[in-house]
C-alpha positions in Angstrom: 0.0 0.0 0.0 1.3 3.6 -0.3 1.8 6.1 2.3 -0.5 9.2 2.2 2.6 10.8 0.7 2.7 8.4 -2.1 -1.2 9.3 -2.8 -0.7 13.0 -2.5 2.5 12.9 -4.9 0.2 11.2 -7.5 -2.8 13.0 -7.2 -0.5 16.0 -8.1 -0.6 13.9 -11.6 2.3 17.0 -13.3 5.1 19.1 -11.7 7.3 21.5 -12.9 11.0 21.0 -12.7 13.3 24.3 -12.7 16.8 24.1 -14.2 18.8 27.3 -13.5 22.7 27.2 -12.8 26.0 29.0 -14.3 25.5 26.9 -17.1 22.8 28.7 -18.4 25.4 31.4 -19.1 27.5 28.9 -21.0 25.2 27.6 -23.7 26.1 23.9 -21.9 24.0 21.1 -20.5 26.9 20.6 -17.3 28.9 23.7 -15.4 32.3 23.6 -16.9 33.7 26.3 -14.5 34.0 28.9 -16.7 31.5 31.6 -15.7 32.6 34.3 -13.3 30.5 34.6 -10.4 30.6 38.1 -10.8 28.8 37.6 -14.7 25.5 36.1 -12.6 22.9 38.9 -12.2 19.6 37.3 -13.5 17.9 40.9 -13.5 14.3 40.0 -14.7 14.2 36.6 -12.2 10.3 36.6 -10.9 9.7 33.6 -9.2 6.3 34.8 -9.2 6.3 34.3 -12.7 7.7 30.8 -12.6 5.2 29.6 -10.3 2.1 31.3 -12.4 3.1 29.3 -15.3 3.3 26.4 -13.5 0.0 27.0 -12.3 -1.5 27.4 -16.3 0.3 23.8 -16.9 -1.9 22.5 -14.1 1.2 21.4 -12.2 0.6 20.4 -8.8 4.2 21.6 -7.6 7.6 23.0 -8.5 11.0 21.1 -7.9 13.8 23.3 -7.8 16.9 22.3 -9.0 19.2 24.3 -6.1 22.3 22.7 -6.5 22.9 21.1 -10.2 26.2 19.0 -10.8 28.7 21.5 -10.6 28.4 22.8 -7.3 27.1 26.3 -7.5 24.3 27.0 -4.5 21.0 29.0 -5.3 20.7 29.4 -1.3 22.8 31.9 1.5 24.9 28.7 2.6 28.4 28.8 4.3 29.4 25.4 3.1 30.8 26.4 0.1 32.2 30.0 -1.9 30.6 28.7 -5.1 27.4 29.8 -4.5 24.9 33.0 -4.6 26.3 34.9 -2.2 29.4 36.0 -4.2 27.2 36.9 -7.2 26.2 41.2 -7.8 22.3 39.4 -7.7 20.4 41.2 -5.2 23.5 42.5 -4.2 24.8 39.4 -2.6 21.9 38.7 -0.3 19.9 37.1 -3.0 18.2 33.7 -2.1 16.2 31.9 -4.9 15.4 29.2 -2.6 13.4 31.8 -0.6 12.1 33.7 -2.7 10.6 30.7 -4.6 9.1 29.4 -1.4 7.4 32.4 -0.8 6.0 32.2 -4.4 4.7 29.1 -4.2 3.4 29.6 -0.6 1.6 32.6 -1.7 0.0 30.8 -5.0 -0.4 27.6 -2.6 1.6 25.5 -4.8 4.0 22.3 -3.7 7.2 23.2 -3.5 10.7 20.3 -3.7 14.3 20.8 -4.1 16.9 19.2 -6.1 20.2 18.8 -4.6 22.2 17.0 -5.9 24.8 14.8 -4.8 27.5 14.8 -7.3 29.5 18.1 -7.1 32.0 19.2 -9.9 33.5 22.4 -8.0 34.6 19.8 -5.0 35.5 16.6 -6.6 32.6 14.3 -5.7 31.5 12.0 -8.7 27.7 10.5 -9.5 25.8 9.4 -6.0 28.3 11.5 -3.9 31.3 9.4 -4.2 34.8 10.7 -3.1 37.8 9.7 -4.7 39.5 9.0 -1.0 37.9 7.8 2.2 39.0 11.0 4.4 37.5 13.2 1.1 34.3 10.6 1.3 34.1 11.6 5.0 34.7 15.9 4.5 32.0 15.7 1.3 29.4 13.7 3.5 29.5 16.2 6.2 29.2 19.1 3.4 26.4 17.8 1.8 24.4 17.1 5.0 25.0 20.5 6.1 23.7 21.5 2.9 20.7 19.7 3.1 19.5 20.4 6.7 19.6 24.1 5.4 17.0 23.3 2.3 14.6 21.5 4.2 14.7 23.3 7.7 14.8 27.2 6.2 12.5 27.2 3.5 8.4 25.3 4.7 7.5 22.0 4.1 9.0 20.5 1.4 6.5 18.1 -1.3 9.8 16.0 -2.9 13.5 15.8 -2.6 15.3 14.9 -5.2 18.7 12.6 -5.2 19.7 12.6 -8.9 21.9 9.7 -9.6 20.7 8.4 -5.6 23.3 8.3 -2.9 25.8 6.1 -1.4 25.5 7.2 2.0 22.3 7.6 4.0 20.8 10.5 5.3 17.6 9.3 6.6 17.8 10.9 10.0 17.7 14.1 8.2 14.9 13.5 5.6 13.1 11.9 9.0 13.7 15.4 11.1 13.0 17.9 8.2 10.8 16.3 5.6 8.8 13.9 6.8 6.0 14.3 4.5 7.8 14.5 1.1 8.4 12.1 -1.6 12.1 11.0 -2.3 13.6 10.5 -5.7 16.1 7.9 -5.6 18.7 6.8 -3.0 18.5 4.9 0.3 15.4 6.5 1.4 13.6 6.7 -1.6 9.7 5.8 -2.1 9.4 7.3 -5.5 11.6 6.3 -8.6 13.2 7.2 -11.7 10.8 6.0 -15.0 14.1 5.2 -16.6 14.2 7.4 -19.8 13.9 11.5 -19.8 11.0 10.8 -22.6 8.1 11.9 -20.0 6.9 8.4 -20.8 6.0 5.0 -18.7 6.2 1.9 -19.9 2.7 -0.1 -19.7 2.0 -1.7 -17.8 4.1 0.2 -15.2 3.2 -1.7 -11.8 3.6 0.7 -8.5 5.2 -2.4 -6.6 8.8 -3.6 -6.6 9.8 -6.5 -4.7 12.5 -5.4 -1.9 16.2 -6.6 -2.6 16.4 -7.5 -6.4 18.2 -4.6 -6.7 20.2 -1.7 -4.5 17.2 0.4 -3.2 17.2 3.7 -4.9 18.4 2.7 -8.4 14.9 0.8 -9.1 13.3 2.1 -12.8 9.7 0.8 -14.3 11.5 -2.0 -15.6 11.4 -3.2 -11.9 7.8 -3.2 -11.4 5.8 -6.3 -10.8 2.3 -6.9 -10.0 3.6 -9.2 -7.3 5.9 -6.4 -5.3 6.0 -6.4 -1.7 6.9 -2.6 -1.7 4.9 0.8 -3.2 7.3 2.5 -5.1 5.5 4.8 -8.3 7.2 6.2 -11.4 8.0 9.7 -11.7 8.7 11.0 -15.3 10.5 13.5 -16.2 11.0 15.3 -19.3 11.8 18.7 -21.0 9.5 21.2 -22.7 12.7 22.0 -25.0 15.7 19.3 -25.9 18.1 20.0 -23.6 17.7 20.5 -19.3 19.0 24.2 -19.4 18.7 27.0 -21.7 20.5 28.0 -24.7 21.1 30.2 -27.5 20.1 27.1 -29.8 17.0 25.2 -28.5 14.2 27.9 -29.2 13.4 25.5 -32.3 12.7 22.4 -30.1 10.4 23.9 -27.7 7.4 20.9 -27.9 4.4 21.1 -29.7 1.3 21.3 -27.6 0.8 17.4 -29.1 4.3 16.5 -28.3 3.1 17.2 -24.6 -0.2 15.4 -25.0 1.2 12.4 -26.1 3.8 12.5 -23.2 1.0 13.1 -21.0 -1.1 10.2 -22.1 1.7 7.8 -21.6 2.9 9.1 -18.3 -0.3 10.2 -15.8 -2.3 8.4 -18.3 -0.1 4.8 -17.7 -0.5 5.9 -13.5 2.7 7.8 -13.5 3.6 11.0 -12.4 4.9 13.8 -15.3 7.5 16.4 -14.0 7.9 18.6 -16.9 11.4 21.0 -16.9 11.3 24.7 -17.9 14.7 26.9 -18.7 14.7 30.2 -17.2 17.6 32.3 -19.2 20.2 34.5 -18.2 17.7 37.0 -17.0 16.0 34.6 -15.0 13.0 34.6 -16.9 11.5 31.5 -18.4 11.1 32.4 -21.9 8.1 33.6 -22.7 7.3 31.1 -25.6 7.6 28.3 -23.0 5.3 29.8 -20.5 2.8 30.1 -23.4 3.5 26.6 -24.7 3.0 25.4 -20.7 -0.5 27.1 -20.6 -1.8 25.5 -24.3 -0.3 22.8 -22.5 -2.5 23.0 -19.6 -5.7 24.1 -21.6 -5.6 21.3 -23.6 -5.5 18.2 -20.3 -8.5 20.7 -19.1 -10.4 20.8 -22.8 -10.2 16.7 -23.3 -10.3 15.5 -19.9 -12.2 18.3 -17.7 -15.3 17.5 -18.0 -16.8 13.9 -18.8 -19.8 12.7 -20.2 -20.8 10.1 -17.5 -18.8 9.1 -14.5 -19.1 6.8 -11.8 -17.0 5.4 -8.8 -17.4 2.0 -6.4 -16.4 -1.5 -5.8 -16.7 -4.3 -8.0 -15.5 -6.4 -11.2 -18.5 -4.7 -13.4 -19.2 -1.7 -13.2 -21.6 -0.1 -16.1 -22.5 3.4 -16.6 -23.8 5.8 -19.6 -25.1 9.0 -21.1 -28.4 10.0 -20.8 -28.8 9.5 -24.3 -26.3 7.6 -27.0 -23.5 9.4 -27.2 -20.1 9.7 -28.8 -16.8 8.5 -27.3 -13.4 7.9 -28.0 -12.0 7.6 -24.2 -12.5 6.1 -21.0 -10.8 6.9 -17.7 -10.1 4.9 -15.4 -8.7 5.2 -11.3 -8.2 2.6 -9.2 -8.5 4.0 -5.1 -4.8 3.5 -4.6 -5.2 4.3 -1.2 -6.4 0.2 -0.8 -3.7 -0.8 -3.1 -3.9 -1.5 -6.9 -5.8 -4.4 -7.1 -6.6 -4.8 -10.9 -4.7 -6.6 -13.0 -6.5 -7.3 -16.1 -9.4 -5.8 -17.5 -11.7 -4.8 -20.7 -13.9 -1.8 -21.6 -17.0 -2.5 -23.8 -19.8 -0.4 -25.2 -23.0 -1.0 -26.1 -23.5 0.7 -29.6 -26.4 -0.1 -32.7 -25.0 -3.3 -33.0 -24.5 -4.7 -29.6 -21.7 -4.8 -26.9 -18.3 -3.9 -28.2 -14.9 -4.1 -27.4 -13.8 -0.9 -27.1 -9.7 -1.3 -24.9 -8.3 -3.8 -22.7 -5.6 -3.7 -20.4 -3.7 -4.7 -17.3 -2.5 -2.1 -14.8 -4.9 0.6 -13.8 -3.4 1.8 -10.7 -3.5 5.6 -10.0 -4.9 6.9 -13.3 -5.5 4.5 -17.1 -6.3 6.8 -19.8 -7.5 4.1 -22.8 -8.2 6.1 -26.5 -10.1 4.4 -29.3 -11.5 5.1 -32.7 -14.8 7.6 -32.0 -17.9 5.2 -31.1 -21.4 5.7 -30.3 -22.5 4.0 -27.3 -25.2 4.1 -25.0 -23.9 2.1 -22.0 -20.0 1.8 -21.1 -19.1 -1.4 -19.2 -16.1 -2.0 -17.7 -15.4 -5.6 -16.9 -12.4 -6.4 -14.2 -10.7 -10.3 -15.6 -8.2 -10.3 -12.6 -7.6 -9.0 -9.5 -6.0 -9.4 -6.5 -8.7 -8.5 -4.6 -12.0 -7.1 -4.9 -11.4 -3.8 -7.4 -12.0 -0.2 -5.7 -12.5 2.5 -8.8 -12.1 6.0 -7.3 -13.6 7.2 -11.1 -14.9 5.2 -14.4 -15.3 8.3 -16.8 -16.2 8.5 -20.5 -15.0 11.5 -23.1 -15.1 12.6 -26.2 -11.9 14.8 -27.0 -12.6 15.7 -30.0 -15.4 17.9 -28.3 -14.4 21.7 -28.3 
């Protein structure tokens, strides 16, 4: 079963990841070093304006990447010079930690961090590994520092991302300050890695992994199995452009609003979670054509899946519903209650059109969310039939749609 964390996290259904750092400056996907402290002033940086277009995407929080791969610190910290505090922004006394929390506590929206265990500026490699045990020893008590500060200064935090997990536990910390988020990979984790940056789940992708096939922490979809003894749900993410920060090339491969439907339908509609990146640039600002994009984005979940024809929820391996009158559909929605586990584990959606009962999808996992499309069909009763379960089935929502409906 999952925690009410677990439930929380994937009733947020899309977040929006933040990737800001000196690379930005450097037209480069990692920090190479290069950039002067002194050449960091992101002038036009809103965080108000990050956090309204992650509300027009519909995102149900913001994870902030504080402290990418090379080092460099988005927070007032003392545990390192490569940070914000010997930048001209805001004079010195800038904070982008804070002044994103604020933001999203003002626009009550979810707010995670990102910090991430391997650190260019101090020698540490992928998972926070040191190349010497006394370095190993120095770097753990750095990076504990740094997170106490993140999750003790700034509110409650929704997720905490380990990117590339870790190789040395810091449990008693995520225990004290963040109880109630989500953890992306490493030895405390309860949410994991999809295994591609696509914005796609494989299907079916199970929530359960079984405990011990592999190091916990590193676990991908490919892990999941209907017979886990452990809740542990995808999280996909993905970029609105082709590369994870900004640069003076990628304008062109900013993602058509379909691009993002498709991603959509094959992560929250496979059960998974979508956490979608946006690239402020130098000034701070995401660009304009992105928030846009982000809100079409938005408006376009909200136009097909809004509002439904017919709905219902309960218990049961048969559950029929319908329109009022024969209608048109070319979807069906399905949610398990995770809250009692996902029980479902093969099933078929018929519809009762001029010439009888139809065929209309069939599939295994349900789980959180199952969006199933089909060819446009006229029906006047839905039925969907449960072949499988582990236990009785408990739908939160059966709902039927036409998309194509303006």
């Amino acid at each position: 079963l999952p925690t009410p964390q677990q439930v929380a996290w994937a009733d947020a259904e899309v977040g929006m990841f933040v990737h800001f750092a000196p690379n930005t400056w450097q037209d480069a996907e990692y920090d190479q070093l290069s950039t002067p402290l002194e050449a960091l002033d992101p002038k036009a940086l809103d965080t108000d304006q990050w956090v309204r277009g992650a509300q027009a995407m519909g995102a149900g929080y913001i994870v902030f990447v504080a402290k990418h791969v090379g080092g460099f610190c988005w927070w007032q910290t003392d545990t390192t010079e490569y940070s914000v505090k010997n930048t001209p922004w805001r004079g010195g006394k800038g904070d982008l930690m804070r002044e994103l929390a604020e933001s999203c506590r003002k626009a009550n929206m979810k707010l995670g961090v990102y910090l991430s265990p391997a650190d260019t500026k101090h020698g540490i490699e992928v998972g926070g590994r040191a190349a010497t045990p006394e370095k190993q020893k120095e770097y753990e008590q750095l990076f504990r520092r740094q997170l106490v500060e993140l999750l003790s200064n700034y509110g409650s935090m929704f997720e905490v991302w380990f990117d590339g997990s870790l190789v040395f536990d810091v449990g008693d910390i995520l225990a004290q300050h963040a109880p109630d988020a989500v953890v992306f990979q490493g030895p405390q984790a309860s949410i994991r890695w999809v295994g591609n940056e696509d914005g796609v789940a494989p299907y079916p992708a199970w929530n359960a992994v079984k405990f011990g096939a592999r190091p916990w922490g590193v676990y991908t979809a490919e892990d999941g199995t209907p017979d886990g003894d452990r809740w542990l749900p995808n999280e996909c993410d993905a970029r609105i452009r082709n590369t994870w920060f900004w640069n003076t090339r990628n304008a062109p491969s900013l993602k058509s609003v379909e691009q993002l439907m498709d991603m959509y339908e094959r992560s929250v509609g496979h059960g998974a979670v979508l956490l979608l990146n946006h690239t402020p640039d130098p000034t701070g600002a995401i660009p304009e054509a992105d928030v846009q994009r982000a809100a079409e984005f938005g408006a376009e979940i909200r136009r097909r899946y809004g509002t439904s024809i017919a709905d219902i929820a309960g218990p049961g391996r048969k559950l029929q519903l319908g329109p009022s009158a024969p209608r048109t559909i070319d979807c069906v929605i399905t949610m398990e209650d995770i809250a009692q586990g996902e029980r479902v584990r093969s099933y078929s959606i018929e519809g009762l059109t001029a010439e009888g009962w139809k065929e209309l999808a069939r599939g295994t996992a349900i789980g959180h969310k199952k969006i199933d499309r089909f060819a446009p069909v006229e029906v006047a009763q839905v039925r969907v039939l449960v072949h499988e379960a582990a236990a009785e089935p408990i739908f939160r929502r059966i709902a039927l749609h036409d998309t194509r409906r303006k």
